[in-house]
N, C-alpha and C positions, 0 to 999 in steps of 0.2 A: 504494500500500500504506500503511494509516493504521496509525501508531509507536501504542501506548498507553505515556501517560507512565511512568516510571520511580518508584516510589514513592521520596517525596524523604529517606527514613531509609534510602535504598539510594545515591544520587545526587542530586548537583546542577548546578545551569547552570555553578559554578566547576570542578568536574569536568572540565566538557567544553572550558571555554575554558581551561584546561590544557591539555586534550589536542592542541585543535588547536594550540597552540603548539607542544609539542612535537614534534610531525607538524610543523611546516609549516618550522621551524629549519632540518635539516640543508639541506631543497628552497632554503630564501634563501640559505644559504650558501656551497653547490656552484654556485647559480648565480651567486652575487657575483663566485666566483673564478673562474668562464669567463668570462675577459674577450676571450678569441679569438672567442667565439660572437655570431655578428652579431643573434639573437633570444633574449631571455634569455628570451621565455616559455615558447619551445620545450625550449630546454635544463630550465626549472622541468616542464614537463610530461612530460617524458622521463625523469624522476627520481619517478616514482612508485611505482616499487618501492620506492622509498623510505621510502614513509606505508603503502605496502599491506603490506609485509613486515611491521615491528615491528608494527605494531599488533595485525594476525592472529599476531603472535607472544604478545605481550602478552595480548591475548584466549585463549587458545590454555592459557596459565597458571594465567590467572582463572580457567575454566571447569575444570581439573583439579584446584586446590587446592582448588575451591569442591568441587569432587567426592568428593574425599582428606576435607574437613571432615562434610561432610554423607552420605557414602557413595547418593547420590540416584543413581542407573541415568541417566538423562536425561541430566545434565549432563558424564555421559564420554563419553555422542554428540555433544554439543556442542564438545567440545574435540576430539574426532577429525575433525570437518567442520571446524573451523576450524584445525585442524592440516594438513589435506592442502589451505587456502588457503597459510596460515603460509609452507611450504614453496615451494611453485610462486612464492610473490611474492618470497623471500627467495632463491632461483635469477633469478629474472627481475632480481632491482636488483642483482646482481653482473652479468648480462649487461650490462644498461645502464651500470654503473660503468664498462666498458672502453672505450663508446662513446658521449659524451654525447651524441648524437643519437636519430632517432626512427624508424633505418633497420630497426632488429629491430623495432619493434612492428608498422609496417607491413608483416611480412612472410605471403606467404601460405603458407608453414609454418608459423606460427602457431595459421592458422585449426584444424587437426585437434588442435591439444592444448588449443587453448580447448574445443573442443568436448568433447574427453576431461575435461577440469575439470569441466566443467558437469556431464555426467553420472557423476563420482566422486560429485560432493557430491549428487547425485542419488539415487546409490544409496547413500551413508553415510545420507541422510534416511531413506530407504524401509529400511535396515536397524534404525535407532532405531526403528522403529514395532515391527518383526520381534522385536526383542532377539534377533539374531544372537549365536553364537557365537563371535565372534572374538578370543580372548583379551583384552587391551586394543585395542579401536578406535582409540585414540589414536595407537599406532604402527603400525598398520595404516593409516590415515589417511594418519602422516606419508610412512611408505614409499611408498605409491602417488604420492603428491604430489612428490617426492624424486624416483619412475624420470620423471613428467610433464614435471619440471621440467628434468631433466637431457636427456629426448627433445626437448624445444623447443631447449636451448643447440645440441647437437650435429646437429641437424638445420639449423638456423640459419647456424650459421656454417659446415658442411662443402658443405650443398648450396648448386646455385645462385640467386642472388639471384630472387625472384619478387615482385610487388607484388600486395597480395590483390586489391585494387577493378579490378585487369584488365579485370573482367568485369563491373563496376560495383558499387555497394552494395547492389541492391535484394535480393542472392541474402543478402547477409551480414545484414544486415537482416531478413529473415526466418527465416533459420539460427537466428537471435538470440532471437526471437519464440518460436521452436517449441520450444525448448529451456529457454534463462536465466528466462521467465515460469514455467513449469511448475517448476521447479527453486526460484524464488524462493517459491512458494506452499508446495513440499514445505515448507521451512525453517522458512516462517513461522507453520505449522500443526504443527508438532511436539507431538505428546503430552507431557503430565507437565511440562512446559515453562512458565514464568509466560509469558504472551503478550506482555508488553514485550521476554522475552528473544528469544525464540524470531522476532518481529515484524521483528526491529533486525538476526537474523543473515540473514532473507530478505532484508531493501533491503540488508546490504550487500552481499550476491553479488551483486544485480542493479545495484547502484551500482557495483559492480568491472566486472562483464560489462559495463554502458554505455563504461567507460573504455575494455577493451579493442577494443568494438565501434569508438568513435571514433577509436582507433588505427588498427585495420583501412582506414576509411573514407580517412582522410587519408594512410593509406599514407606515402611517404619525403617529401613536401612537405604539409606539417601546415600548415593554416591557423589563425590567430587563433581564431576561432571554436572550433575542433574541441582546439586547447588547453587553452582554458577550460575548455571543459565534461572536458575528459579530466581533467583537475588538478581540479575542484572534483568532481567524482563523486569519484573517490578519497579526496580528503580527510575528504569527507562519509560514505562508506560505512568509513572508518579509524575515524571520530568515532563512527561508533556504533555500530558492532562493539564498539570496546573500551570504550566506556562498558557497553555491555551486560556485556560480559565483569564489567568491576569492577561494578558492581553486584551479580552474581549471587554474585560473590568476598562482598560486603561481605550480601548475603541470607544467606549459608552463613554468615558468621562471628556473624551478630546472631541466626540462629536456636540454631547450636551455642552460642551463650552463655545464647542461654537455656532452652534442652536441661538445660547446665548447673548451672545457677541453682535449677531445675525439682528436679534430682537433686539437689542439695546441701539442697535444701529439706525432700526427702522422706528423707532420710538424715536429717538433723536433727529431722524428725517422730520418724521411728524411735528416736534416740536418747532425742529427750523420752519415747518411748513406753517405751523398757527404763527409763530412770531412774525413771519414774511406777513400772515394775514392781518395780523391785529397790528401791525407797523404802514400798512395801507392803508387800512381802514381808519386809523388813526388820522394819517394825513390828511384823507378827503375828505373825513368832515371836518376839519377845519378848514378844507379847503372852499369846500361847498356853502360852509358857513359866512368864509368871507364873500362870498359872489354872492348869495343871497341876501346878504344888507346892502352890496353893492345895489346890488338890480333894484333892490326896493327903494333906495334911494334915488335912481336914476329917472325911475318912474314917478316916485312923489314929490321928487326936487325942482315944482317946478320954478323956484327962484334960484337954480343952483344956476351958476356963473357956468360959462361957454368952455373956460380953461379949465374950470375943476371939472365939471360934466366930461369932457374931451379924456381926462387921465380917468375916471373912472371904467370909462369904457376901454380905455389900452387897460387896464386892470383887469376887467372883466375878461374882455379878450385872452390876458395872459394867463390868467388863472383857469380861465376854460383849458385852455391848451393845455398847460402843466394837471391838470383832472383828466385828463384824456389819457395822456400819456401815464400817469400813474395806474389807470383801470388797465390799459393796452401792456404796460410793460412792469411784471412782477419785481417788485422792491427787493428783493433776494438777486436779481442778476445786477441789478445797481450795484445794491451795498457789496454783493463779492464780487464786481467785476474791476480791471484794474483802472487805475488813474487815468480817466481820457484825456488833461494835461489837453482839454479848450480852453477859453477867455470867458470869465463870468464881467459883466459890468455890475458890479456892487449898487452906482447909483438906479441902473432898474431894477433891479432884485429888491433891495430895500424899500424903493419907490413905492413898488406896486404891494409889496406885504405890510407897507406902513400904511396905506389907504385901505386895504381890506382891513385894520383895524381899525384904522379910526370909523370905516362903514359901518362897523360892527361895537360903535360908542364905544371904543380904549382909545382913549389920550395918549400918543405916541410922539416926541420930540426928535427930530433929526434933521441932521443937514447934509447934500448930497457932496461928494469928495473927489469923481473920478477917479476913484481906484479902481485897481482891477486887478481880479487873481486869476489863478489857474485851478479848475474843476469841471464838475457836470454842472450845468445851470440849474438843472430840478432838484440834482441834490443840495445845492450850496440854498437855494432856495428853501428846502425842507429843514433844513437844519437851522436858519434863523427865522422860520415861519415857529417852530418848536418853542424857541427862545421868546419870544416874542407871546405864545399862546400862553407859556407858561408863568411871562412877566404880569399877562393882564389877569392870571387868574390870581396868583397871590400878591399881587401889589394894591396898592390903594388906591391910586390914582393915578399916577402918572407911570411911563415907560419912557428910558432916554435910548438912543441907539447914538455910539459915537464907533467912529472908524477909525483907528489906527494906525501907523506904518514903523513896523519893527524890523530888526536886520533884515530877514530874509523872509516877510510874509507882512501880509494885512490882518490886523487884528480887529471882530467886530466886536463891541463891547455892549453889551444889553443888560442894563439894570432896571431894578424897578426899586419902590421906596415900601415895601408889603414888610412882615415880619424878618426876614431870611430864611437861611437854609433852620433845619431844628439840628441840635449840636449832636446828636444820636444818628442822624441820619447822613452827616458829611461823609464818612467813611464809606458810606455802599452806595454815595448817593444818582452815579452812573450804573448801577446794577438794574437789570432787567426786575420790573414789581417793587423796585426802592421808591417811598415814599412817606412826606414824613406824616407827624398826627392828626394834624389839620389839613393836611390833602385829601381833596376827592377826586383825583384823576386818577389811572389805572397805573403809573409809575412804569410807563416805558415811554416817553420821548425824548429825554434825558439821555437813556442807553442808544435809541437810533440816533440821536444827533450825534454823540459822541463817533459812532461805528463809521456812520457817513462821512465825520470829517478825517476819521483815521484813515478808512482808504482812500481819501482823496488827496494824502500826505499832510492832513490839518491836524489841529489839537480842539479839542473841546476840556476848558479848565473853568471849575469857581473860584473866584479871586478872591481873597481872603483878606477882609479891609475891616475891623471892628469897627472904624470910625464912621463906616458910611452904613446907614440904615437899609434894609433889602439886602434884595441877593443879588452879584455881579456876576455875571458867564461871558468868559469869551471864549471867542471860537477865532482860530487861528485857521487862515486859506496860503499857501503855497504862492508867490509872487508867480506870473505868467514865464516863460520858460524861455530862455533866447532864441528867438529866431519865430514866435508863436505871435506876440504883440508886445513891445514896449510896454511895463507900467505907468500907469501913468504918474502924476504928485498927486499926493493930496494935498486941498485946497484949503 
């Protein structure tokens, strides 16, 4: 039966030369200390309940928490076949512990429960194909393995002594044949099964079954030979039982992690997807807000002067545009796409966002400068329309907007004369839902102005003035770029 290797981000060669240490420990050390026994390989061979038990225990674990992680149907047939081994070998090395010899293995009571094992895991096979109904197979497994294991002790020791090879080997040998092969193949052809795992639980029943057969054979005088092979079959079918087990342990945890990872990712899409939403949404109704005092004013003004009417309407105009373009084009390709490094003119930009406030009764002071930076117009736009939404909701009355010219940027500086910042809140106060006691805004325009102006190479900072009453923000824009448009002075 050819093993297909164990993908090596599941297993490795240290793996298993672990394993068989472990396995092979308690076998040197039980037999270190029979010092009464005149054959210490017999006595090592006769302790192979030993390696068969744990390890089909250990396996037995693997294949359920692997099952418990991944809820995969398959892998709780696996642990139930390998549970109703578990059990039988774990009854069998307490029988052997009371007698360090090799008088139970070769006994021909024996033979009828080996046979009953063989075709347990036979029919656990043919029922994983089935997806029988049996509650959990696992204890159903164990139990059957359990009454096996308990009918081989009490049979053993109450009836009388028989030697199975009586009748010679060639009948047990064939027994072996017609059964443990057919059985070995159910195993190793398992459905839904990776074929390394599935591969490694057929040799080891049939690496188990050779041990028991050579038991059988050598009956109550074991030969060197028939030692050997009885202790390295076991060890070997222990070795890859429970490598397989943990691997399939260590498949289930690499796939649920990144099940995991998968889902944390698409949860963090979603979230970029609401914030993209609620940072639109945000903008158009204040957008929508200022063009609607607009337009009601344009319509009831009817004493309004020729020049103010005139910029109301380049207002309206502009601000239809910029609402257009925000519904047409998702605020997520803005804010992460890179600097387009155009000409904003500051005096429109502010112009026309200083008029939809005051359309909209906020008292706003400014005077226009001729500066000009480098960015997106809608974004450089959003980020002191923000400023500005956010001056008329906590200020008292008035809103100043002044413009700066620092080494290597224009500074726009937006105060109002309201409370300030709340001193609990300075710290997170550009944080996505940061806001302070007495705010009733949702606490993200702060966070988009700030992002807008980072990828546009700006700053968004509170200026930190105890002497002046309100809160100061400026926002830092990049000077236009040589060769793009001369800055101009400000005035």
């Amino acid at each position: 039966m050819k093993l297909k290797n164990i993908p090596r981000e599941y297993w490795s060669w240290r793996g298993s030369l672990l394993l068989l240490l472990v396995a092979i420990t308690p076998i040197v050390a039980l037999t270190w200390l029979s010092a009464d026994q005149p054959d210490r390989l017999n006595v090592a061979a006769s302790l192979d309940g030993l390696v068969r038990g744990p390890a089909a225990v250990a396996a037995t674990l693997c294949f359920y928490v692997a099952w418990w992680l991944s809820a995969k149907t398959p892998l709780i047939w696996l642990a139930a076949i390998s549970a109703a081994i578990a059990v039988q070998a774990v009854v069998q090395s307490g029988l052997q512990l009371t007698n360090i010899t090799r008088q139970f293995d070769g006994s021909a009571w024996a033979v009828p429960f080996d046979l009953l094992s063989l075709t347990l895991v036979a029919w656990l096979s043919i029922a994983a194909r089935r997806r029988f109904h049996l509650g959990d197979p696992v204890w159903v497994g164990a139990l059957l393995g359990l009454l096996l294991g308990l009918g081989r002790v009490l049979t053993i020791t109450y009836l009388p002594d028989m030697e199975a090879n009586r009748h010679g080997w060639i009948p047990l040998v064939a027994g072996f044949l017609l059964l443990a092969l057919p059985t070995a193949l159910l195993l190793a052809f398992l459905p839904d099964v990776p074929k390394w795992a599935s591969s490694r639980l057929g040799a080891a029943a049939l690496l188990y079954g050779t041990a028991q057969l050579v038991a059988l054979i050598d009956g109550s005088t074991p030969s060197t030979v028939g030692s050997v092979l009885m202790l390295s079959s076991d060890l070997v079918g222990a070795l890859i039982l429970t490598s397989a087990g943990a691997a399939v342990l260590r498949m289930a945890i690499v796939e649920e992690e990144s099940d995991r990872d998968e889902l944390r990712l698409r949860v963090e899409e979603l979230e970029a997807g609401v914030r993209t939403d609620r940072a639109r949404i945000h903008e158009i109704n204040s957008t929508i807000a200022g063009v609607v005092s607009a337009s009601r004013l344009l319509r009831d003004g009817t004493m309004m002067g020729s020049e103010r009417k005139s910029l109301l309407e380049n207002m309206v105009h502009a601000e239809l545009g910029r609402l257009q373009r925000l519904l047409n084009e998702p605020v997520a390709a803005k804010m992460g796409g890179a600097r387009s490094g155009g000409v904003v003119d500051l005096d429109d930009t502010i112009g026309n966002l200083v008029l939809a406030q005051q359309a909209r009764g906020n008292r706003v002071s400014w005077l226009p400068t001729g500066a000009r930076v480098s960015g997106e117009p809608d974004a450089v736009a959003e980020v002191l329309n923000i400023l500005l939404d956010n001056a008329a909701k906590h200020g008292s009355s008035d809103t100043s907007v002044t413009v700066e010219s620092v080494v290597d940027a224009v500074e726009v500086v937006v105060a109002d004369d309201g409370p300030g910042v709340a001193p609990e809140v300075r710290s997170q106060l550009f944080e996505w839902g940061a806001r302070g006691p007495r705010s009733h805004g949702q606490g993200i325009g702060l966070n988009i102005a700030r992002d807008l102006t980072a990828r546009h190479g700006g700053y968004l900072r509170l200026r930190e003035d105890s002497a002046v009453r309100g809160a100061t923000f400026v926002a830092g824009f990049p000077l236009p770029r040589r060769g793009d448009d001369e800055p101009a002075k400000l005035a």
